[in-house]
DRENTIGU-747518 format. One line per 2 residues: number of its first residue (from 0); for each residue x, y, z of N, C-alpha, C, O. Coordinates in steps of 0.2 Angstrom, whole numbers. Each point is the difference from the previous one (the first is absolute). Layout:
NUM> X/Y/Z/X/Y/Z/X/Y/Z/X/Y/Z; ... .
This chain:
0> -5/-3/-57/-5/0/4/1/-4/6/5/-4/0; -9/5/6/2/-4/5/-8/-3/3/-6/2/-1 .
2> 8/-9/6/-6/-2/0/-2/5/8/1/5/2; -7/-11/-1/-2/4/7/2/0/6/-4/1/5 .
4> 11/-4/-4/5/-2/5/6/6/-2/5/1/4; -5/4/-10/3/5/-2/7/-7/-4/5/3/-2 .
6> -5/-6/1/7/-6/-4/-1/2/-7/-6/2/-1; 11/-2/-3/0/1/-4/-2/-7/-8/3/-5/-2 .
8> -9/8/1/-1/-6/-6/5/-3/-2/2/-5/3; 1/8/-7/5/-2/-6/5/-2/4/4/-4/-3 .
10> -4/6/9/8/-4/5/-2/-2/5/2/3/5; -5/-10/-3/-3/-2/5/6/-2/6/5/-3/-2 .
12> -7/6/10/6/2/3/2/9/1/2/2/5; -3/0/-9/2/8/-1/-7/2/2/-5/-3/-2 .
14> 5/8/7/-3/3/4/0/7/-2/6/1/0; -8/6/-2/-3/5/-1/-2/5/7/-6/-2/2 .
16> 9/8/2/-2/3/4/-1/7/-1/4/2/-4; -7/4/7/1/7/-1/1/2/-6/-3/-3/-5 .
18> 7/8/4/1/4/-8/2/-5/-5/-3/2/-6; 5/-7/6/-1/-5/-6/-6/-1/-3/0/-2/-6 .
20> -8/2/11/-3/0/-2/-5/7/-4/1/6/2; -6/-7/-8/-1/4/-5/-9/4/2/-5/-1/-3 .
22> 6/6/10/-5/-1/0/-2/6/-2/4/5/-1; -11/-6/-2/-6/6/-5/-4/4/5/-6/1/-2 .
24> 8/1/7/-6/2/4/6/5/5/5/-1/2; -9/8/-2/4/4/4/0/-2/7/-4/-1/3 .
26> 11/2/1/0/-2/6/-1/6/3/-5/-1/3; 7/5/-2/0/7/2/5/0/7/-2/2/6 .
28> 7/-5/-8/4/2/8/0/-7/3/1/0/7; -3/-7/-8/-4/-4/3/8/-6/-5/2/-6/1 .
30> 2/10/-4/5/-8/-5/3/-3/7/0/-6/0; 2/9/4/4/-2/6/-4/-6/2/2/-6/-1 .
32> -6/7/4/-6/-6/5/-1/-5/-7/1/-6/1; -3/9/-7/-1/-4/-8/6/-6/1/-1/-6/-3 .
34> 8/8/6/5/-4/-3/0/-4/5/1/-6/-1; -1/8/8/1/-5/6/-6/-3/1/-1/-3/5 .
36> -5/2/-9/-7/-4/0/4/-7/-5/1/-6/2; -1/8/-9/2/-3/-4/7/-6/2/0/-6/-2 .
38> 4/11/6/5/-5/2/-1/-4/5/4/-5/1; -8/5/4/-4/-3/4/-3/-7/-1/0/-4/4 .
40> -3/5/-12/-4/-2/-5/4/-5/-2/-1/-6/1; 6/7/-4/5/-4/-3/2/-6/4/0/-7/0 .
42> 2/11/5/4/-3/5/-4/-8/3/3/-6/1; -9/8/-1/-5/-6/1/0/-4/-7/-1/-6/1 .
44> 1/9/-5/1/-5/-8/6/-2/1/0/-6/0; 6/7/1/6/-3/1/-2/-6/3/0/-6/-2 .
46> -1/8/8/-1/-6/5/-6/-8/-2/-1/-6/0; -2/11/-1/-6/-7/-3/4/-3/-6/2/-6/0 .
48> 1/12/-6/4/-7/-4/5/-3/1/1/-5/-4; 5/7/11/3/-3/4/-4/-6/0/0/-4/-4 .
50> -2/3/7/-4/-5/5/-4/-5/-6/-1/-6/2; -1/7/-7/-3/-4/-3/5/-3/-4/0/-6/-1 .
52> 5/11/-1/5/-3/-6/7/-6/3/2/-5/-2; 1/11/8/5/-4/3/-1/-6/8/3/-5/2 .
54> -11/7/-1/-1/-6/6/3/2/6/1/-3/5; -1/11/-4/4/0/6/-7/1/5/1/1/6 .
């Protein structure tokens, strides 16, 4: 599972983006935009726990 920054619970640091993730809902032609929102998403969790973990 992943929290709501998309990081990965069980591996705090590890980040989850696009087809890694397990989505239940039809996209209908939309996985594309699905994965560059998501990694978008991520990328902003990286950074905040950049910033909280290492001080930069």
């Amino acid at each position: 599972m992943v929290d709501d920054t998309l990081m990965l619970k069980s591996h705090p640091g590890w980040f989850a983006a696009g087809e890694m993730l397990n989505w239940d809902a039809p996209t209908g032609g939309y996985l594309l935009q699905g994965c560059f929102s998501t990694g978008m998403a991520a990328a902003k969790g990286i950074e905040g726990w950049l910033t909280k973990n290492l001080n930069c």
